[in-house]
C-alpha positions in Angstrom: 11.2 -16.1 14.1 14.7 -16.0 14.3 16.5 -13.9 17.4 17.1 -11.1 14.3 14.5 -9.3 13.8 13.0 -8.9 10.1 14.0 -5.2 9.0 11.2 -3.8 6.8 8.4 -1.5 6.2 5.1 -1.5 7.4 2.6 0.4 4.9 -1.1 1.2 5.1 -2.9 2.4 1.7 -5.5 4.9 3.7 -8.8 4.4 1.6 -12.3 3.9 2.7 -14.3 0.3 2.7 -15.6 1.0 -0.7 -12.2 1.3 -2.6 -12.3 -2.1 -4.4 -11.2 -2.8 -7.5 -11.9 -4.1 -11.1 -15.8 -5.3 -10.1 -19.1 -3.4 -11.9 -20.4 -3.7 -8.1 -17.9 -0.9 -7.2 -19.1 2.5 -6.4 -18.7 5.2 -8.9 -16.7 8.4 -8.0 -19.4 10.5 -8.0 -21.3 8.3 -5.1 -18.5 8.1 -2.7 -19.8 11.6 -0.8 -23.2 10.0 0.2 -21.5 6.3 1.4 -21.2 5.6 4.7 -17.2 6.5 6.4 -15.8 3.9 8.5 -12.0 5.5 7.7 -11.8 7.6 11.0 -12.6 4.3 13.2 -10.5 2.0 11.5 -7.3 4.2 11.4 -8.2 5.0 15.4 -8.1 1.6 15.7 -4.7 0.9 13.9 -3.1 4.2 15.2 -3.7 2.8 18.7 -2.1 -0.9 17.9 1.1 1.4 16.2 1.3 3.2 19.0 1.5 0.3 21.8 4.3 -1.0 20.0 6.1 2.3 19.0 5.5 1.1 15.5 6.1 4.1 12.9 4.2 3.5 9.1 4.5 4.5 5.7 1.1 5.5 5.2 -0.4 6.0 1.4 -3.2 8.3 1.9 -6.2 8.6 -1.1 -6.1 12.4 -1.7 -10.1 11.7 -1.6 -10.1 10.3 1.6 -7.3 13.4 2.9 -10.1 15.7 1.7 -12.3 14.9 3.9 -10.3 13.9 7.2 -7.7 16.6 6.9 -7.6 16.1 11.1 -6.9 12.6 11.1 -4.0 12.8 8.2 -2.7 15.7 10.3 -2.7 13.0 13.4 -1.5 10.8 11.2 2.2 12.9 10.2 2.5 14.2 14.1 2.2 10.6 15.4 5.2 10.1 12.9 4.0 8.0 10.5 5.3 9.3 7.0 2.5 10.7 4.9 2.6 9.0 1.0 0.5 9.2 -1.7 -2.0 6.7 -3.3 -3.4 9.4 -6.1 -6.7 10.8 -5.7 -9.2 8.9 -6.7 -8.0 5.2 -6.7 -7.9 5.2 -10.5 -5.8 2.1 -12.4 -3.2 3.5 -14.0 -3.7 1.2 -17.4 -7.0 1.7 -17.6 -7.2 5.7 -16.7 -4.4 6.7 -19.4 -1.6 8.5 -19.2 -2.6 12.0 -19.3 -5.6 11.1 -16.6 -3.0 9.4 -14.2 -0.9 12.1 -14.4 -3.8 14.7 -13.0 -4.6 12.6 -10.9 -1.3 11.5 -8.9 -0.6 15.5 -9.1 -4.2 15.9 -7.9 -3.5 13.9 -4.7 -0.3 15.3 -4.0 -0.9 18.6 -3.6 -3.9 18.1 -1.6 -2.0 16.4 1.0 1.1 19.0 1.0 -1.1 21.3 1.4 -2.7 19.6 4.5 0.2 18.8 6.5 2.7 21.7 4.9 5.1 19.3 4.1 6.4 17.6 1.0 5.5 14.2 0.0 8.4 11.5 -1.5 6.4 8.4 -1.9 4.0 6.9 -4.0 2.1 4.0 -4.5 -0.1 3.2 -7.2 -4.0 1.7 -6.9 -4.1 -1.9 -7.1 0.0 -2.1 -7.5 -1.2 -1.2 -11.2 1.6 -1.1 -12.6 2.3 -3.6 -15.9 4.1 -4.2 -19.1 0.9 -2.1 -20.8 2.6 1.5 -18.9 5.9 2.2 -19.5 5.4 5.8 -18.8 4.2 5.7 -15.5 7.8 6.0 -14.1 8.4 9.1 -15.9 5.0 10.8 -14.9 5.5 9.3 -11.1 8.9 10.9 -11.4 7.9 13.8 -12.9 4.9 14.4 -10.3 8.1 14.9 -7.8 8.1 12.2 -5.8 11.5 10.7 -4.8 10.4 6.6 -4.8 7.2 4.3 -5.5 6.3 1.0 -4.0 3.7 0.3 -6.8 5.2 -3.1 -8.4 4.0 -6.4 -7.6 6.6 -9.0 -8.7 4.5 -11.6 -9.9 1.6 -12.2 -11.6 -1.9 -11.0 -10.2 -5.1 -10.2 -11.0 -5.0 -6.3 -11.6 -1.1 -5.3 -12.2 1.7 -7.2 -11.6 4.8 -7.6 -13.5 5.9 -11.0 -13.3 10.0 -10.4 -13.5 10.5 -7.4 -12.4 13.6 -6.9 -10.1 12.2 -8.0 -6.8 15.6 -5.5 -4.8 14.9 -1.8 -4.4 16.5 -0.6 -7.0 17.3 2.8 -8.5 15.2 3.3 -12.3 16.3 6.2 -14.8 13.1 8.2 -15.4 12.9 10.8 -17.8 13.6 13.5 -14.9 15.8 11.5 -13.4 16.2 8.9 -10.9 13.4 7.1 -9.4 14.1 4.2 -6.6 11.7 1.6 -7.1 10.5 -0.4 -3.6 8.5 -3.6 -4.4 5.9 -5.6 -2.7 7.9 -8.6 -1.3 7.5 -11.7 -2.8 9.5 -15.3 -2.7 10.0 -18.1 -5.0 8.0 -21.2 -4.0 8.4 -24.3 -6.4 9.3 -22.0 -8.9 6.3 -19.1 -8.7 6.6 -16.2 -7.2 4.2 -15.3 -4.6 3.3 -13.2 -1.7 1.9 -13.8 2.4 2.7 -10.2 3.1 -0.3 -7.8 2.1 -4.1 -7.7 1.7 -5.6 -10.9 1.0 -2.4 -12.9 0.8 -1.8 -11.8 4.3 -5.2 -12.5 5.5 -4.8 -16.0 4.2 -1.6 -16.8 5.4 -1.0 -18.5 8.7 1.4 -16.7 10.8 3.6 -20.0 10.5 4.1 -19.7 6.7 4.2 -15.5 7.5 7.3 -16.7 8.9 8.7 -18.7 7.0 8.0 -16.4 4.4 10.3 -13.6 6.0 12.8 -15.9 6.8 13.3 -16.5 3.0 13.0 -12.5 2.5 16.3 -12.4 4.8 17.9 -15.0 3.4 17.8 -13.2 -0.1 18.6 -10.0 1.5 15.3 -8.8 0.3 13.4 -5.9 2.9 9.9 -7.1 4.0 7.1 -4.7 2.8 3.9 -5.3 4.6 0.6 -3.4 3.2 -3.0 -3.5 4.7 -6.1 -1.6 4.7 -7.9 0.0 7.0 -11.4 -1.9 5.9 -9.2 -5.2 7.0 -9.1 -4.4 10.5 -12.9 -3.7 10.7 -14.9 -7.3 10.4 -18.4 -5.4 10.5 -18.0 -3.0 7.4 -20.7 -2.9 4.8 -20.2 -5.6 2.2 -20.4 -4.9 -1.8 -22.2 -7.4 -3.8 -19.1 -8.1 -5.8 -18.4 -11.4 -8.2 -17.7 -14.6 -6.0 -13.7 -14.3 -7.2 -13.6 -10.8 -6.0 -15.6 -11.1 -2.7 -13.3 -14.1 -1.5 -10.3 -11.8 -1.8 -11.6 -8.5 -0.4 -13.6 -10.2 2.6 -11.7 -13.6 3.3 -10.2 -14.0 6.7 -11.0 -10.3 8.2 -10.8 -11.1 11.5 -7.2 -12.6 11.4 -5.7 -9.4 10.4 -4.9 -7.1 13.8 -3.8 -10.4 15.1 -1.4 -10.9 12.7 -0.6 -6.9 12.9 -0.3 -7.4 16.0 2.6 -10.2 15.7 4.4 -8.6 13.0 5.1 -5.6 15.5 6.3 -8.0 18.0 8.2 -9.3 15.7 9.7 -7.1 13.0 12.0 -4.1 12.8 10.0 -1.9 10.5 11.3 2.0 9.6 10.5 4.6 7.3 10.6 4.5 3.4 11.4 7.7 3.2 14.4 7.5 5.4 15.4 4.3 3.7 15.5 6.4 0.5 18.6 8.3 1.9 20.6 4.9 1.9 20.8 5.1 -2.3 
């Protein structure tokens, strides 16, 4: 790493173990209540790392997963961390519908206003399920009353993804106005786009490419935007019998990632989206 630091945001989407996507082997909503909850553990766990490093998040909390852990997303926002949404109930936007995204992200909202008593800005779709296929969810995001979403992916992936989108945060008219748009941090390699920054791309990445990564981020001028889970810092959570392709990508490398979490902080600069925000 350079002797100048990498200015960016580190964001957790707060959902329990089960929260996979786009695999029959994934629980239905209506079984969620009766699975086992690993999500107070884990976010102990990550709270603490934070914490030694005086490391404030962005933190997308499931409305679902708020509901039952009011406490710890009340812990969460007096820690500091900046409480987000992820929607209620982890749906994908294309495949819900407009009218059923639209309850929904107003669903999870609320619930978590109504939690901590104060207003929510951000937003970030499930899965970064945003595509060419929704060109309204903008306008309902905007509309919902949040301020800016971090729910593109730059570059083609499995569930979202839109391959040339604007990789700057950037300002995007929606039908109520404004919306500034924050995306998942990607960089051109032999002419592809592509990501060591979040989930499984994280996980995979040794902490040499990390780097090199970041140092391209910089040199574009481009923020680094971290995500992770709190499943991926818990190697001993129950695994779901999902299809080959999908159980590489949610289970692959678990153990690397507080570690890595663990370097970034050392390493990295990271503030608030919401305070970023203010800048545009």
């Amino acid at each position: 790493m350079s002797s100048d630091h990498a200015i960016g945001f580190l964001t957790i989407d707060v959902e329990e173990w089960f929260h996979i996507l786009d695999d029959p082997a994934v629980p239905d909503f209506r079984q969620w209540a009766g699975l086992e909850s690993r999500l107070q553990r884990n976010m102990e766990l990550l709270l603490s790392l934070l914490d030694e490093y005086k490391v404030n998040t962005t933190m997308f909390w499931l409305g679902w997963a708020a509901e039952k852990h009011p406490a710890l997303l009340r812990r969460c926002a007096e820690a500091g961390h900046e409480i987000a949404s992820h929607g209620y109930a982890h749906v994908l936007a294309y495949e819900a519908g407009r009218e059923k995204f639209r309850e929904d992200i107003r669903h999870g909202k609320k619930i978590l206003e109504d939690i901590t008593g104060a207003e929510v800005f951000g937003f970030r779709a499930a899965g970064f399920g945003t595509t060419a296929d929704t060109p309204w969810l903008f306008d309902e995001i905007r509309a919902a009353g949040f301020v800016y979403d971090s729910s593109v992916f730059p570059a083609k992936r499995g569930h979202g993804g839109i391959a040339d989108f604007n990789r700057e945060p950037h300002q995007m008219d929606a039908h109520d106005g404004s919306l500034l748009e924050i995306p998942q941090s990607v960089v051109e390699v032999c002419g592809r786009r592509v990501s060591f920054f979040g989930g499984g791309y994280l996980r995979l990445a040794p902490i040499a490419l990390i780097k090199w990564g970041i140092g391209k981020l910089q040199e574009s001028g481009l923020p680094l935007v971290v995500y992770v889970h709190p499943r991926e810092v818990d190697p001993e959570h129950p695994r779901l019998p999902l299809r080959l392709h999908r159980r590489f990508k949610s289970y692959v490398n678990l153990r690397s990632t507080v570690p890595k979490l663990h370097w970034l902080c050392e390493n990295s600069k990271f503030e608030l989206m919401r305070d970023y925000v203010k800048q545009f």
